[in-house]
C-alpha positions as CSV (number, residue, x, y, z in Angstrom):
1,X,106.6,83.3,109.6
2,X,108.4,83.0,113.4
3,X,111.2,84.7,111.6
4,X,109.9,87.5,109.9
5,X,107.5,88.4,113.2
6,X,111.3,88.1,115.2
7,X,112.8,90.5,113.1
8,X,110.1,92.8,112.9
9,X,109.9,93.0,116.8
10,X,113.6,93.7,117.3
11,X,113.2,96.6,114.5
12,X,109.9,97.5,116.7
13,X,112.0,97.6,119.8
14,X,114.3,99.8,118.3
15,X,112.0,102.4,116.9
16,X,110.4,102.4,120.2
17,X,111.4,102.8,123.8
18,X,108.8,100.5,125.3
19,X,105.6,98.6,124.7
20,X,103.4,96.6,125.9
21,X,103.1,92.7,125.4
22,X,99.9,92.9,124.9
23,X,100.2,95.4,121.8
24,X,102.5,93.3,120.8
25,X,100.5,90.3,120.4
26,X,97.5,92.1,119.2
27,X,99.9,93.5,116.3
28,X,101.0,89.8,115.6
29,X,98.1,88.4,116.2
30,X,99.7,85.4,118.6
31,X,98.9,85.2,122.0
32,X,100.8,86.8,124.9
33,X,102.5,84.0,125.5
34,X,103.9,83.1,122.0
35,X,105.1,86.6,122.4
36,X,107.3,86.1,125.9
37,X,108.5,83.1,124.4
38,X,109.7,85.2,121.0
39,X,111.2,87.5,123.6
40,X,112.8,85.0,124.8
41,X,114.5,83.4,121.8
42,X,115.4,87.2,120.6
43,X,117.5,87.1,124.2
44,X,119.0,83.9,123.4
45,X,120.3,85.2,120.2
46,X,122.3,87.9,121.9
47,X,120.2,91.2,122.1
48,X,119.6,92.3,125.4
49,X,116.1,92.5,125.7
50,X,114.6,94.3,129.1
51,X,111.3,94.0,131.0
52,X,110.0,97.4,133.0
53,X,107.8,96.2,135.6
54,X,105.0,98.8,137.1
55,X,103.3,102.1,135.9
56,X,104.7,103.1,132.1
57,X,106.7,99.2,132.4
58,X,106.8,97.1,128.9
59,X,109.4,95.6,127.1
60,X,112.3,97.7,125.6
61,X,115.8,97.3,125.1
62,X,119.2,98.3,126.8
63,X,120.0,101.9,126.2
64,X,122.1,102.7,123.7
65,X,121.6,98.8,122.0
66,X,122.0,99.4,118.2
67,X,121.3,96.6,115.5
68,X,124.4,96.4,113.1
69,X,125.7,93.8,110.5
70,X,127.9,92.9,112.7
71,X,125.4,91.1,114.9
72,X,124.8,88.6,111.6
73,X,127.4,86.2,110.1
74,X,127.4,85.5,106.8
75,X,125.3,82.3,107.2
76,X,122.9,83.9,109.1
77,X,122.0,86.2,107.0
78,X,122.6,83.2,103.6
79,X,119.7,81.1,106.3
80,X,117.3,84.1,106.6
81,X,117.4,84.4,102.9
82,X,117.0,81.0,102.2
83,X,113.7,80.6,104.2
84,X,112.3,84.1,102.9
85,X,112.7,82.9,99.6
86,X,111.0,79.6,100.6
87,X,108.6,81.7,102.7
88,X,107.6,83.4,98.9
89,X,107.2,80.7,97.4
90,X,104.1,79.9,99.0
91,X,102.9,82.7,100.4
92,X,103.8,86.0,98.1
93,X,102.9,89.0,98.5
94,X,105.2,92.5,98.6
95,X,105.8,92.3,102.3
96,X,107.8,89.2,102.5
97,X,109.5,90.6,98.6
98,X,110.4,94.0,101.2
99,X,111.9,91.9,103.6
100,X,113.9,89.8,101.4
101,X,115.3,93.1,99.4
102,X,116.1,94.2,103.0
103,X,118.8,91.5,103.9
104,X,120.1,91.2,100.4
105,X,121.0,95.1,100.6
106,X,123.2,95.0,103.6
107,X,125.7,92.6,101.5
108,X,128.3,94.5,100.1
109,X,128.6,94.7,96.2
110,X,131.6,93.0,96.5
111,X,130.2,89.9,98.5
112,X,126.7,90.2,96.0
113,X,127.9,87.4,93.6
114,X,129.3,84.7,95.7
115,X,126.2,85.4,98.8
116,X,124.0,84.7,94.8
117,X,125.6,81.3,94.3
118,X,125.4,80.5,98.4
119,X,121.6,81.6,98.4
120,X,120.6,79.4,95.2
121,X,122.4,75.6,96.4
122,X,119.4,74.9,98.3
123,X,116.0,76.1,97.0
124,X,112.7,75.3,98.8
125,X,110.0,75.8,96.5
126,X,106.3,75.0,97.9
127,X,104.2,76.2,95.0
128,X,102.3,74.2,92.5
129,X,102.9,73.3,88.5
130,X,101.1,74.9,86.1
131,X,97.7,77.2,86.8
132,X,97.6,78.3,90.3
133,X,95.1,81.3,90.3
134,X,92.4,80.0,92.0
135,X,94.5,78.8,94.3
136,X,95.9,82.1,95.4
137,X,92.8,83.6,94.9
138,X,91.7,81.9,98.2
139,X,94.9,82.6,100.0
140,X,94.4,86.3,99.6
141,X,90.5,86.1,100.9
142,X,91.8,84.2,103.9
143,X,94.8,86.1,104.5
144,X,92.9,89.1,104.1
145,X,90.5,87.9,106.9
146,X,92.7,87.0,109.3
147,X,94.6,89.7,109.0
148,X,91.2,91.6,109.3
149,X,90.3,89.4,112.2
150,X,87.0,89.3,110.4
151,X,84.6,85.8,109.4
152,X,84.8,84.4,106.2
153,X,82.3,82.8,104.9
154,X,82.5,79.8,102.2
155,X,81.1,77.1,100.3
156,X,82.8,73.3,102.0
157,X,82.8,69.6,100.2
158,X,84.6,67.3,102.3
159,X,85.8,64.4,101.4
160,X,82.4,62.3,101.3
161,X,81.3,64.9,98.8
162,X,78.7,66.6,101.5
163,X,78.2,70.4,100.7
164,X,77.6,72.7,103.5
165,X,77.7,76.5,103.5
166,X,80.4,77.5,106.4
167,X,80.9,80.7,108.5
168,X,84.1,80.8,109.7
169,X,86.6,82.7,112.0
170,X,90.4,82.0,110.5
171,X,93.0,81.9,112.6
172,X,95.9,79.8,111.0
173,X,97.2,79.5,107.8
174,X,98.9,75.8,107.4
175,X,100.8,74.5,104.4
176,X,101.0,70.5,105.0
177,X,102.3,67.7,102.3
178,X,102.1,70.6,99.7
179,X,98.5,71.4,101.0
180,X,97.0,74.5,102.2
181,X,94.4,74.4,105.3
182,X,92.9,77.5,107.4
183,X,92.1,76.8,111.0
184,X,89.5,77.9,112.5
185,X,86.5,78.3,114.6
186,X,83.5,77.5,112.8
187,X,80.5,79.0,114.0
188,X,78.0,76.5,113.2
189,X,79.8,73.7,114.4
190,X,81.2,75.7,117.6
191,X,84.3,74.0,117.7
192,X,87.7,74.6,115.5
193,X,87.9,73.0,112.4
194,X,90.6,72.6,110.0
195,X,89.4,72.9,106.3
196,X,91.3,72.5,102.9
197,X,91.5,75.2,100.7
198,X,90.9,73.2,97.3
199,X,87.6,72.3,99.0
200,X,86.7,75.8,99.3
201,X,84.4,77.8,97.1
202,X,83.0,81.3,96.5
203,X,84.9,82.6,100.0
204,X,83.9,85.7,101.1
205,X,85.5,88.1,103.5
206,X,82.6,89.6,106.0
207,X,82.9,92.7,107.8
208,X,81.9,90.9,110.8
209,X,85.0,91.2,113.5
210,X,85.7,88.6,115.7
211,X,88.0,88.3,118.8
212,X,91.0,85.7,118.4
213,X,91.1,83.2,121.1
214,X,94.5,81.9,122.5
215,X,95.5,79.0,120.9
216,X,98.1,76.4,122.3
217,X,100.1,75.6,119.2
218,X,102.1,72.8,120.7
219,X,99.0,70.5,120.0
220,X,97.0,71.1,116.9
221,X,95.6,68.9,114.6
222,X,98.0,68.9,111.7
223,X,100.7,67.5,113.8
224,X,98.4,64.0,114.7
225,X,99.2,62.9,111.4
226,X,97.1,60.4,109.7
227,X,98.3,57.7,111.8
228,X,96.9,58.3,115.3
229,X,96.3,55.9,118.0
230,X,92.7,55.8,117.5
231,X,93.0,54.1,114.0
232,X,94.1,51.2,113.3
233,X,97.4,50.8,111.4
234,X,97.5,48.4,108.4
235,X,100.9,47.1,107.3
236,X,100.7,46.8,103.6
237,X,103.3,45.1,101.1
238,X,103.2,46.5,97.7
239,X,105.2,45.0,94.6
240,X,106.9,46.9,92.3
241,X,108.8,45.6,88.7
242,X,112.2,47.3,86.9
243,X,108.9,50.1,85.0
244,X,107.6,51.4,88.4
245,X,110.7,51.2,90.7
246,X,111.6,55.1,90.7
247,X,107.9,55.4,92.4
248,X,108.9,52.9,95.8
249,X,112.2,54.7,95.9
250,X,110.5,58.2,95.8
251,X,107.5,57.3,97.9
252,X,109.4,55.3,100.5
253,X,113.4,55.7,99.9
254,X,116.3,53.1,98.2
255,X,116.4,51.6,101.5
256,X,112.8,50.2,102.4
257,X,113.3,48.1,98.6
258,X,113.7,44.3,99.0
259,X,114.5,42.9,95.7
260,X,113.0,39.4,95.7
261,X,114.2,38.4,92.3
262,X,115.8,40.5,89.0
263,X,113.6,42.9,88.5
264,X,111.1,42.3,91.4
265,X,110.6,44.9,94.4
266,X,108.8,44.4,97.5
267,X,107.8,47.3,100.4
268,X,105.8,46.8,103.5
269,X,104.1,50.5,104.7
270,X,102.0,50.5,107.2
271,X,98.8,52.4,106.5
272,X,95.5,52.9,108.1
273,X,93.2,51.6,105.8
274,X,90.9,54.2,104.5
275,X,89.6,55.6,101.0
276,X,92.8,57.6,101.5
277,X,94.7,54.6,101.2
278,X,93.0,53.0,98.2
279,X,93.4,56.5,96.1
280,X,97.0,56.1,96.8
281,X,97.5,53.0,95.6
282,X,95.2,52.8,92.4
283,X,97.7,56.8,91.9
284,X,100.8,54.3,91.4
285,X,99.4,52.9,88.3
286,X,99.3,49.3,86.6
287,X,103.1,48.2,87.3
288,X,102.4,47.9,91.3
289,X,100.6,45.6,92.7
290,X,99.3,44.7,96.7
291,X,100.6,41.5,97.4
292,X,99.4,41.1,101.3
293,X,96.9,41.3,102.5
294,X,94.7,39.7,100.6
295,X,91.2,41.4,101.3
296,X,93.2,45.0,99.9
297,X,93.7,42.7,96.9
298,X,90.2,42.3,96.5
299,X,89.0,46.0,97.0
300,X,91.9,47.2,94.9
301,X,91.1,44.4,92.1
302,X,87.2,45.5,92.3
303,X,87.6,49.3,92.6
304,X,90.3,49.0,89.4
305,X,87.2,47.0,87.8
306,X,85.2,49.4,88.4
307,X,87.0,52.2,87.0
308,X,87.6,50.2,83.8
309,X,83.9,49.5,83.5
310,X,83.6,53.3,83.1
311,X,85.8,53.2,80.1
312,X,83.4,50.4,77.9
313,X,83.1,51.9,75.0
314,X,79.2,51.0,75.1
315,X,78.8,52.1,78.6
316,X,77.0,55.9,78.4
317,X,79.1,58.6,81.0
């Protein structure tokens, strides 16, 4: 997304002599000072970008400063289409498709086969397999909102299975560990929230307005991580045989494997221990097993018992 807003303001600056940050931010909806610090980095890259101070003052450029192709090497422009592609991949939608057309037309026809085979060696892909309409369908309510700057309302079950009805004002869309979350203020908590989209339901786009507020994004809750300093970190060693070893080495990497005899695999993770934790583990199926410590043996051994039980075949569902 920083990319995309960068470009667009350069093409901004040059359709216009000056403006205001302010406008700027409003038309971005970041604050003022994500906006100096964009300026900033557009500087950095080589265009000469120039602050008027006082009466009719703004940000412009340098008369006579034209954007050309010569201002992008090749593996710019090869990067820029790599992460649009990525970009539409999770997100969609015709304007980032416009943008991606854009740079691709400025290669010449010549150039159009080998910049196909540079583009398409690395591929980031963030959507899902199979049916992802309901999915999308909440993307384009919450897009639509923020870009609105208008409340959405929703129906929320968090993780303890607790249903409340939310009203909402959405300021961030986050894609995390192939996960989509909106942040944002919610209303009846009065306090910024950040909720999953898979737990939303029936989200509706108000036509009450709201006013963004100016968030620091150096700090934000999906950079904590699940492993904070305020919870306590479990180291956990999980064995694997020959049948589930693919699963440590994609979970974990070749590296963290200790063999401890043919066909035996050992990995210590440390974890905070949560119902996070046990989902997880029970996911990697009947070839692993916790070795320490032992009272994650027992829960693991009585919540696999448990799940069992529901499979008796005299046992009503």
């Amino acid at each position: 997304m920083k990319i995309d807003r960068l470009l667009s303001i350069v093409i901004l600056l040059l359709q216009k002599n000056r403006i205001q940050a302010k406008e700027l931010a409003d038309l971005y909806e970041v604050s003022i000072r994500t906006i100096y610090r964009d300026i900033e980095a557009i500087s950095m890259a080589g265009i000469p970008v120039v602050t008027f101070q006082g009466a009719g003052g703004g940000i412009g450029l340098m008369e006579g400063y034209r954007l050309d192709r010569s201002m992008l090497t090749d593996h710019d422009i090869k990067d820029i289409v790599m992460g649009l592609q990525s970009l539409s991949s999770s997100l969609g939608g015709p304007n980032v498709s416009r943008l991606l057309h854009k740079f691709e037309s400025i290669v010449p026809a010549s150039e159009k086969e080998q910049f196909r085979v540079r583009t398409t060696q690395f591929i980031v892909d963030h959507s899902g397999w199979g049916n992802q309409a309901a999915q999308e369908g909440k993307l384009i309510k919450v897009k639509e909102a923020i870009s609105q700057t208008h409340t959405i309302t929703f129906t929320y079950r968090n993780a303890e299975g607790a249903i409340t009805e939310r009203n909402v004002e959405p300021h961030t869309l986050v894609l995390k560990g192939q996960q989509w979350f909106v942040y944002a203020y919610c209303r009846g908590r009065e306090q910024f929230r950040l909720f999953k989209l898979s737990r939303m339901s029936n989200p509706v786009v108000t036509e009450t307005p709201f006013t963004r507020k100016d968030l620091s994004y150096e700090v934000l809750p999906w950079n904590e991580g699940r492993m904070t300093a305020s919870r306590a970190i479990q180291p956990f060693t999980l064995q694997f045989n020959r049948n589930s070893r693919h699963l440590a080495e994609d979970w974990f990497g070749v590296e963290a494997l200790h063999e401890q005899e043919e066909g035996i695999y050992t990995v210590s993770v440390p974890f905070p221990e949560d119902a996070w934790a046990y989902g997880f583990i029970l996911s990697l199926g009947p070839d692993v097993v916790v070795k320490e410590p032992a009272h994650l043996r027992d829960k693991i051994r009585e919540m696999a018992l448990r799940i069992a039980s529901n499979y008796e075949d005299d046992r009503e569902i």
